[in-house]
N, C-alpha and C positions, 0 to 999 in steps of 0.2 A: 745155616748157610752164611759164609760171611765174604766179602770183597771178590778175594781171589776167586771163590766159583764162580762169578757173572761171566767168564769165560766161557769155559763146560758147559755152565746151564745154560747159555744164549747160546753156543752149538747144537744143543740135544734139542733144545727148544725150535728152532728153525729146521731140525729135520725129521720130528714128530709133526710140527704144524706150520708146514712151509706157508700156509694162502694168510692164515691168522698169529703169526706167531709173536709176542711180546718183543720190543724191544729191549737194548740194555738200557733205555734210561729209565722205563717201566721197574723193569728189578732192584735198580740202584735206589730207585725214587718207595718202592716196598720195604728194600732191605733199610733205609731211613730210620723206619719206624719199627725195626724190629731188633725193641732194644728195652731193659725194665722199664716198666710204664709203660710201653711203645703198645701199636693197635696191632702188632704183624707178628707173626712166628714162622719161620724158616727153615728147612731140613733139608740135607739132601743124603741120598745113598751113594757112598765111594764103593770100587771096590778095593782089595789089598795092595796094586798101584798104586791108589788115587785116582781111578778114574771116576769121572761123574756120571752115575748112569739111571738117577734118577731125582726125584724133588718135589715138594710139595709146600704150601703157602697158603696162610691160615690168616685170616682180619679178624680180629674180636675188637667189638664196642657193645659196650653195656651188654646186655643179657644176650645179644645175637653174635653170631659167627660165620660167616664165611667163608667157604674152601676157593681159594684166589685161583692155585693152581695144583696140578698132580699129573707127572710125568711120568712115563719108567720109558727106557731105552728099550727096543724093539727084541731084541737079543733077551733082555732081560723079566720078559715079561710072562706070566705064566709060573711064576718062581716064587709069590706068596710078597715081591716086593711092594708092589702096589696098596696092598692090605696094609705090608707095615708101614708104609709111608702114610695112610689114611688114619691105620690106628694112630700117629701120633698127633694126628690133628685132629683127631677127636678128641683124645685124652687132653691135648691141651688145650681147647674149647670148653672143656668141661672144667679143668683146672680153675680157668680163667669166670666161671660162672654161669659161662653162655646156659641159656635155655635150649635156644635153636641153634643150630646147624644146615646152612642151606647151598646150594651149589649150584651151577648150572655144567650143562653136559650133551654135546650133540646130541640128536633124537637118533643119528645114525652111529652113534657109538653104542651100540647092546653090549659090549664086551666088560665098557666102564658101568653102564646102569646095572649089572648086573651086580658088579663089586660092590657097589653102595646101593642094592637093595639087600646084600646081605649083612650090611651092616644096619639095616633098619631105616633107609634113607626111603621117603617116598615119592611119589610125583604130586606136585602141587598147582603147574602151572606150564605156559609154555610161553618165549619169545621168539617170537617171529624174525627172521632174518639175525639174529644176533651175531651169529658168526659172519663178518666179511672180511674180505668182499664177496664169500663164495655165497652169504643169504641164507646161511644155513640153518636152523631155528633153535634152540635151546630148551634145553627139558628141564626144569626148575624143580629141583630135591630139596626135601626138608627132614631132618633127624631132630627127632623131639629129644634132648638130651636129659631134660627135666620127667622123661618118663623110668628111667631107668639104663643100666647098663648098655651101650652100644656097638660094643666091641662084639663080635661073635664069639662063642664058648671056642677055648683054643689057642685065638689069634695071638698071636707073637706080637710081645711090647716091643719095639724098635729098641730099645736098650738093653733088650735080651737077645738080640741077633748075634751080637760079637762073643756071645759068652760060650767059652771052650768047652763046657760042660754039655751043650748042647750037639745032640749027632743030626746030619742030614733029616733025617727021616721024622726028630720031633719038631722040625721047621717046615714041613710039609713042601720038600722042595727036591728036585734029585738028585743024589748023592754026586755024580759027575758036575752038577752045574752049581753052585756054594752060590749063595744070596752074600749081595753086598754088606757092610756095616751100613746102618743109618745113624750120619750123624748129625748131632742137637747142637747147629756151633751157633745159635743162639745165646746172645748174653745172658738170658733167661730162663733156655732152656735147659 
């Protein structure tokens, strides 16, 4: 992610989570730091436009990591992008050292726990009201990354999405609806 999408992604962002939704001096104040050496990694998914229709946001310090954020466009969802947006915050969690991997995630989102129980995430905990102003509680995930491979058998590396060689059907998505590229506009990444 870099400058010019805090546009995009603060549109997507306020109409995935109008009650909780980040501001842009939140993202500006993320994307700071996501930069060699920096604590943050950045992604988002265009599609062949340039539209922005998805993103996700990665903190690593010392051995731990945290998934900050993950989005996908409503339109867009159901199409395997979400995985690849997760797979590349795992893989780069892991790159980076992390042990853990931890996230929080509404209790009334079963759609997301679902995504990152398949990737091995599990419940550890819960906060109370986290989300406001609506009081919502949070489901607190943790992926052991130190136990082994996280990714599920399959899953498409974000930097194999755009490759020509690839037909609908090995991306597990339908051939009418094409997954976005995910791009790594990370200095780092």
């Amino acid at each position: 992610m870099r400058w010019w999408h805090i546009a995009p992604v603060l549109a997507l962002e306020l109409e995935l989570f109008p009650e909780d939704a980040w501001s842009a001096g939140m993202f500006w104040s993320e994307l700071a730091e996501a930069h060699p050496g920096g604590t943050r990694h950045y992604t988002v998914a265009v599609t062949p436009d340039g539209a922005v229709v998805g993103y996700a946001g990665l903190m690593a310090v010392g051995g731990d990591g945290d998934v900050q954020t993950i989005a996908v466009d409503g339109r867009h969802q159901g199409t395997g992008l979400g995985a690849a947006l997760l797979t590349d915050l795992v893989r780069e969690a892991a790159r980076r050292g992390c042990a853990d991997l931890l996230l929080e995630v509404r209790v009334d989102n079963t759609r997301a726990q679902r995504l990152y129980e398949r990737f091995g995430f599990e419940p550890v905990g819960i906060r109370r009201g986290y989300y406001q102003p609506a009081g919502i509680d949070a489901l607190v995930m943790r992926l052991d990354l130190a136990a082994g491979p996280a990714v599920p058998a399959g899953q498409v590396a974000p930097a194999d999405l755009a490759a020509p060689a690839a037909a609908p059907e090995d991306l597990d998505e339908p051939a009418d609806h094409p997954r976005p590229d995910v791009k790594k506009d990370t200095p780092h990444g």
